[in-house]
C-alpha positions in Angstrom: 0.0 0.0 0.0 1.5 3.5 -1.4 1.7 6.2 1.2 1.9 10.0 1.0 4.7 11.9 3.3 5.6 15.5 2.9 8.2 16.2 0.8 10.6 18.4 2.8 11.0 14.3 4.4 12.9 13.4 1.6 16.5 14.0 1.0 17.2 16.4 -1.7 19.3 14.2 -3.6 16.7 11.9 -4.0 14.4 13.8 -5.0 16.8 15.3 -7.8 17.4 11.6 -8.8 13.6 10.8 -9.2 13.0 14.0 -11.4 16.3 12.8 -13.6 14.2 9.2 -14.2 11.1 10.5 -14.8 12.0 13.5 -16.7 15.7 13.3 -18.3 19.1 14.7 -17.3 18.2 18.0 -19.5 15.1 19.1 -17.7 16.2 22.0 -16.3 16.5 23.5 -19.3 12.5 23.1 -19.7 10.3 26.5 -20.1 8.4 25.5 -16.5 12.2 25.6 -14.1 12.3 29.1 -15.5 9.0 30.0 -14.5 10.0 29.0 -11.2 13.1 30.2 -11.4 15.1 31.3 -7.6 11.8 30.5 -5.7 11.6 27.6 -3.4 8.7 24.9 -3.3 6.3 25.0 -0.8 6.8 22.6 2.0 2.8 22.5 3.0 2.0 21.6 -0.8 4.6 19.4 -2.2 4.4 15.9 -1.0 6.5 12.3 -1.7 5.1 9.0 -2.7 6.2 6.1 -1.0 5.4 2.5 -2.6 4.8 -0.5 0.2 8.5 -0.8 0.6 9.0 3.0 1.8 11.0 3.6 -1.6 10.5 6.6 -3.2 8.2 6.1 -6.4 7.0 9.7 -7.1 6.6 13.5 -5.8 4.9 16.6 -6.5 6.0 20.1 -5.9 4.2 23.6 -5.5 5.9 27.2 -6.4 5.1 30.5 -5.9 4.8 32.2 -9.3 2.7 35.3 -10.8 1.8 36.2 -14.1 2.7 40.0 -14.7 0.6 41.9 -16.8 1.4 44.4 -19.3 1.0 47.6 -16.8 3.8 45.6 -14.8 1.3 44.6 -11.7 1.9 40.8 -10.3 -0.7 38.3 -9.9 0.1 35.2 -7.9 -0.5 32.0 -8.9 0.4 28.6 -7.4 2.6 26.6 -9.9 1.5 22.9 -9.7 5.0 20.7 -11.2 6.9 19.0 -11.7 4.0 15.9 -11.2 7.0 13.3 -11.1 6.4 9.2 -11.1 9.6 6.6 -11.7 8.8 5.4 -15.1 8.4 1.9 -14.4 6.1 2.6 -11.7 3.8 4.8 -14.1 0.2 3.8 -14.4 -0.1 2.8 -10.7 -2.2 5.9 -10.0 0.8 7.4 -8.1 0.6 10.7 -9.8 -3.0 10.9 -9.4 -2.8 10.1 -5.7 0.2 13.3 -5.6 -2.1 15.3 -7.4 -5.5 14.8 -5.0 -3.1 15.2 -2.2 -1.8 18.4 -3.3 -5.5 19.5 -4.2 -6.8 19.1 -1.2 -4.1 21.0 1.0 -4.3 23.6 -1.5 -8.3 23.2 -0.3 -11.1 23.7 -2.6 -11.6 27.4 -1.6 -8.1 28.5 -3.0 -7.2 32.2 -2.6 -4.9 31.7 -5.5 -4.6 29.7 -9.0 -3.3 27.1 -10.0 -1.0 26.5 -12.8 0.2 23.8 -14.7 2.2 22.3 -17.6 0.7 19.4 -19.0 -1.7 17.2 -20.8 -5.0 19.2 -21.2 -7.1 15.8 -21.8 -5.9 14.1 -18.3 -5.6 17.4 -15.9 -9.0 18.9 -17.2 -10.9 15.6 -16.6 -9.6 14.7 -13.5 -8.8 17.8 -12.3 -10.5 20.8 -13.5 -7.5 22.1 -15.6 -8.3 24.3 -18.7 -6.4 26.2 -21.3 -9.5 28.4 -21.9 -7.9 31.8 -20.3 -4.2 31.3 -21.0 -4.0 31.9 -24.6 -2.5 35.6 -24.6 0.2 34.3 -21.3 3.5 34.1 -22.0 6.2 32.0 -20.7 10.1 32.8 -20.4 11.1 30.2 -23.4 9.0 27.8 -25.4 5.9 26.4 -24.5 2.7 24.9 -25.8 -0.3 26.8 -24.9 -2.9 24.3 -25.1 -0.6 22.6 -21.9 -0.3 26.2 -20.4 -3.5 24.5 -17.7 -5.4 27.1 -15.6 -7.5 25.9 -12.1 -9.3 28.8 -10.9 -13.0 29.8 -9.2 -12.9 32.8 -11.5 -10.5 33.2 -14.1 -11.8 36.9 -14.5 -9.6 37.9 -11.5 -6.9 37.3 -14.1 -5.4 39.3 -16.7 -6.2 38.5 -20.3 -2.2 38.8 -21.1 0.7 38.8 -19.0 4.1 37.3 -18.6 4.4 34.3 -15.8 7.7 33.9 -13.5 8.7 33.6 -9.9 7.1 35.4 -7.8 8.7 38.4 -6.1 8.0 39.8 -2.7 
């Protein structure tokens, strides 16, 4: 039986092994790490997947990011990613499990958005994920906008165009 532990549990090099499995040595050149870039993951969000052996299996991580719009105000937005699974563990619902966990400590009455790289079909369904008000964002590199994934109550809150990144106190 899988079980969910927060991720600040882990040790960091583990963690940096896992994302090299599931996502390649060269994924920190992806668009999303410089979204993200010089923030830190929030501990209360981001949590590890153990499988019934207490080995490592998958994780999930939270940032704090904004989308600035073209008046140069910051809107924050939670940054849902990487969603990380070993790849011969994939299809064991582990990354579902992440996400639901992460959902619900993010709680359903959110004060900020989510964000998210990934497939519209499987993060809409499941998850309420929509590429419906991200068309005119921007992202620091290349990106496709149909997996540029919204989550929000009201997505009128939001600017219709802006540029996302770390978020800046």
């Amino acid at each position: 039986m899988a079980k969910l532990v927060p991720l600040a549990n882990i040790e960091p090099p583990l963690i940096e092994q896992l994302l090299d499995r599931a996502f390649g040595a060269d994924r920190l050149a992806r668009t999303s790490y410089r979204i993200r870039e010089g923030t830190s993951w929030l501990e209360a969000l981001s949590f590890a997947a153990l499988d019934e052996d207490d080995f490592l299996v998958g994780t999930i991580q939270v940032w704090p990011i904004a989308l600035t719009d073209p008046d140069g105000r910051a809107h924050p937005l939670l940054m849902i990613g990487p969603v990380a699974v070993l790849p011969e563990r994939q299809g064991e619902g582990f990354g579902k499990m992440l996400m639901l966990a992460t959902l619900e400590a993010i709680g359903p009455d959110a004060p900020l958005p989510q964000l998210l790289i990934g497939d519209p079909e499987y993060y809409g369904r499941f998850f309420g994920f929509s590429a419906d008000h991200t068309a005119s964002w921007h992202c620091p590199g290349p990106n496709d906008p149909a997996r540029l994934l919204l989550r929000c109550a009201n997505p009128a809150i939001l600017p219709e165009k802006g540029m996302l990144g770390p978020w800046q106190n």
